[in-house]
N, C-alpha and C positions, 0 to 999 in steps of 0.2 A: 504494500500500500504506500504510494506517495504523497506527499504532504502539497497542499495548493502553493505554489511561489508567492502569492503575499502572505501567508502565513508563515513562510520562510523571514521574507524580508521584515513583517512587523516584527517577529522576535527576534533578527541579529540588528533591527534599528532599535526596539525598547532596550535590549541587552547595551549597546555601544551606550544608548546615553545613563544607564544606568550605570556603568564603569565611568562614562566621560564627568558625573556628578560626585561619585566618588573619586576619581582625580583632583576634580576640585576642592572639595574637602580638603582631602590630605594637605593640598597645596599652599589653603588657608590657614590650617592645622599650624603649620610648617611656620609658614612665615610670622606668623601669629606668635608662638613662643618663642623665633626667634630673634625676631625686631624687635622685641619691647625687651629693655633693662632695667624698666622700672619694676618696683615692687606693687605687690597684688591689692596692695590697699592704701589706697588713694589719702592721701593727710593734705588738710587745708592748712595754706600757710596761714601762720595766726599774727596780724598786723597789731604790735603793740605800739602804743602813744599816749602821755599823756596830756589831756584836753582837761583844759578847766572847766566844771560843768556844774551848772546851778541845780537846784531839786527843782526848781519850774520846769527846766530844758527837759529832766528827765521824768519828771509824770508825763508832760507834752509828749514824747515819745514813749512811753506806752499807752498812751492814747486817753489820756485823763483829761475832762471838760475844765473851763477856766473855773467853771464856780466851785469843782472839787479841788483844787490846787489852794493849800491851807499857805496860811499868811507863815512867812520863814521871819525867824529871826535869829538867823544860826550867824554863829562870827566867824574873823576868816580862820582861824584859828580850829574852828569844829569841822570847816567845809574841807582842810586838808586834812584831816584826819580819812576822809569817806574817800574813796577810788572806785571810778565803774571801771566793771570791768567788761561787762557784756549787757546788753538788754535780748530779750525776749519779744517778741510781739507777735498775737495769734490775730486770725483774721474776725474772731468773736470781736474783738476787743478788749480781752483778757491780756495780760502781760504781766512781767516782774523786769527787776535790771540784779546782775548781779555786781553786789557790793563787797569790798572790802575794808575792812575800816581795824585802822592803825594796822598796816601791812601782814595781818592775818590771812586765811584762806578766802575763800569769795563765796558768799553764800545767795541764794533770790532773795527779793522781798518783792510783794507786790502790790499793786499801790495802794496807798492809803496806811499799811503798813509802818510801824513805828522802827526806825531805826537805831535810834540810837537812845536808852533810855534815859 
């Protein structure tokens, strides 16, 4: 019994691109661990600075209305003590900033939050 010639040609054409897709692969495979010297896990550079920053600037940035922003009467003296070091901001409008204060570890607070007793 002989088999019909396009049933020859669809299986050595499905077969060629099955091998020609696994070529590819490999090839990808290949260049893929060999191009890249970088490590598997990606680390954000972390940009330190410091910026003078008032309590207003930082409720303002986590997104605190004028009329919740309590009246400050901290001196310059208390205001170097505190160091941001990062803030938070969700798209609720929930947030915290992380603080440091007297170059301790940096903890959240969020707002309204009392910082310093």
């Amino acid at each position: 019994m002989t088999a019909s010639p396009t049933l020859v040609w669809s299986t050595r054409l499905s077969s060629f691109f099955i091998w020609l897709l696994v070529g590819f692969s490999l090839v990808f495979w290949f260049l893929r661990g060999v191009g890249t010297n970088s490590p598997t896990n990606h680390q954000v550079p972390v940009i330190s600075h410091q910026s003078p920053t008032s309590p207003e600037s930082m409720l303002r940035a986590l997104g605190a209305d004028q009329q919740d922003t309590p009246e400050t009467t901290t001196t310059d003296a208390l205001a170097q003590r505190i160091r941001l070091m990062g803030v938070l901001a969700f798209s609720n409008g929930a947030g915290a900033a992380l603080l440091s204060i007297d170059q301790e570890s940096a903890d959240p607070y969020k707002i309204g939050e009392e910082v310093i007793e």
